[in-house]
N, C-alpha and C positions, 0 to 999 in steps of 0.2 A: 430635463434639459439635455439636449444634443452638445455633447463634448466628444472634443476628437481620443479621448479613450476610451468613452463611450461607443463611438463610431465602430473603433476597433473592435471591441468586444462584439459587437454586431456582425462584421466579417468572419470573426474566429467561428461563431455559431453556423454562420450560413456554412464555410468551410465544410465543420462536421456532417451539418447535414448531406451536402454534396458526396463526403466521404461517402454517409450510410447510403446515399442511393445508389452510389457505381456497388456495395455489398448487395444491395436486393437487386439492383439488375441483373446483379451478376446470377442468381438465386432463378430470379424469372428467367435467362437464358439456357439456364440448366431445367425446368422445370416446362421451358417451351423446345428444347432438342429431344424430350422424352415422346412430346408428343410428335412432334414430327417424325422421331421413326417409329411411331406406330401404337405409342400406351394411346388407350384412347376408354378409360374406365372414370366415372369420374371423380372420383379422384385424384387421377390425374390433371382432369380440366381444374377442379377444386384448387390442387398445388400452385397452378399457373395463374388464378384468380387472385388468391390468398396474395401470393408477389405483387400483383397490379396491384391491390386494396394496399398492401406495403409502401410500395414504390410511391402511391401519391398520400400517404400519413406523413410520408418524411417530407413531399413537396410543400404538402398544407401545411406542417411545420415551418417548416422554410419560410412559407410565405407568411404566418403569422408574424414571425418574427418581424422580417419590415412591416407589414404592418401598425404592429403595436408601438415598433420606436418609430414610425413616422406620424402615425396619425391615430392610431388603437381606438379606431372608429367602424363598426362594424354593424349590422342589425341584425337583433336577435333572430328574426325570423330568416331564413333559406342565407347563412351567413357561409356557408358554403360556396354557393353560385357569388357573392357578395365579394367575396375574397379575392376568386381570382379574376373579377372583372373591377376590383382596386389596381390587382398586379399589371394589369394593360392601361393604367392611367399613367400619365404623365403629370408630376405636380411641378410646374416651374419654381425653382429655387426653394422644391421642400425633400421631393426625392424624384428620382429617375421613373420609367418604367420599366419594368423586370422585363416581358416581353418584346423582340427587340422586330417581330410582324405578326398583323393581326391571327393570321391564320395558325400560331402558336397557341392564345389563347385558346380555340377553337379546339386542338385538340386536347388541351387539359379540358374541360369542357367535358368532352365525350369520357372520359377518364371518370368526371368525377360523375358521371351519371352512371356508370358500368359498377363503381366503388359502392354507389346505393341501390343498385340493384342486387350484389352482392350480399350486402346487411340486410339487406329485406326476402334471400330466397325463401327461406321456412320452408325447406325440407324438401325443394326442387331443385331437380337439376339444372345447371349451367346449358346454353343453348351453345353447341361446340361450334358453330356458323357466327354466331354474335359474339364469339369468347377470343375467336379467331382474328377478327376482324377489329376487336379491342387491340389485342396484342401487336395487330400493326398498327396502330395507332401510337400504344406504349412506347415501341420500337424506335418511331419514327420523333418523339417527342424528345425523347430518355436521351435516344444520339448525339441532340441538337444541345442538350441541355448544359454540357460543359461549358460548348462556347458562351452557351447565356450568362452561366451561372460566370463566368470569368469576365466577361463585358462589364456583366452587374456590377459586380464586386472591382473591378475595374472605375467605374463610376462615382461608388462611397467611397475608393480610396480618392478620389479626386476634392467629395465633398468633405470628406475630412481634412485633407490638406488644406482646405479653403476655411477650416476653423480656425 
C-alpha cells in the first residue's frame, strides 16, 4: 500500500542512489582523463568499462526501486531491456515517467548493451573505438541525469502530497 511515508522512504533511496552515481562518475571521469592523455593499455580501457558497468548497476537500482513500489511487474526473461522501457511509460495517476524525451531512453539502451558486452568478454579485450563511443554516450546521459533525477523526484513529492 502507497503511503506518503512510504512515498518518502522511496525518494530517500533514489537520493542515495543519485548520490552513488555523481561517486562513480566521478570515478569514470578520472578513469576516462587517463585515457585521453594517453594510457591506452587495457587496463586502462578495463577501468573505464568497469565505471560504465558501475554507473548503470546504480541506474538499474534506481530504476528497480520505482519500479517495484509502483508496479514490481517485470518478466523474467530479457528483464533488463524490460526495465528501462517501464522507466519511459507513463502510467496516469499511478506514477510519472522517469524519462522526461525519448531519446534519453535510447541512450540508457546503448549503456545497457555495452554493460552485457562487458560481462560476456571472456578474456577479450575491449574494442577502444566502441569503448570510446560508449563513454560519450555515458557522458551525455550522466550530465542530463540530475535534472531527471530532480524533475522525478520532484513529481513523487507532488504525488505524495496528494496522499
Amino acid at each position: 500500500m502507497r503511503t506518503y511515508e512510504s512515498l518518502l522512504a522511496l525518494i530517500q533511496e533514489l537520493e542515495g542512489d543519485a548520490t552513488d552515481i555523481d561517486r562513480v562518475m566521478a570515478r569514470n571521469r578520472t578513469a576516462w582523463e587517463r585515457i585521453e592523455h594517453g594510457a591506452d593499455d587495457p587496463v586502462d580501457w578495463g577501468a573505464l568499462a568497469f565505471t560504465i558497468h558501475t554507473a548503470y548497476g546504480v541506474l538499474e537500482n534506481y530504476f528497480l526501486r520505482i519500479s517495484k513500489y509502483f508496479e514490481n511487474n517485470l518478466p523474467p526473461e530479457r528483464w533488463h531491456q524490460a526495465l528501462v522501457d517501464k522507466m519511459a511509460i507513463d502510467i496516469p495517476g499511478v506514477r510519472p515517467t522517469f524519462f522526461s524525451d525519448a531519446s534519453q531512453k535510447g541512450l540508457v539502451k546503448e549503456i545497457v548493451r555495452f554493460r552485457h558486452r562487458v560481462r560476456n568478454l571472456y578474456g577479450e579485450d575491449l574494442n577502444p573505438e566502441k569503448t570510446m563511443h560508449v563513454q560519450r554516450t555515458v557522458e551525455t546521459f550522466f550530465a542530463e541525469f540530475p535534472r531527471i533525477h530532480r524533475e522525478f523526484v520532484s513529481k513523487l513529492h507532488g504525488i505524495a502530497d496528494a496522499l
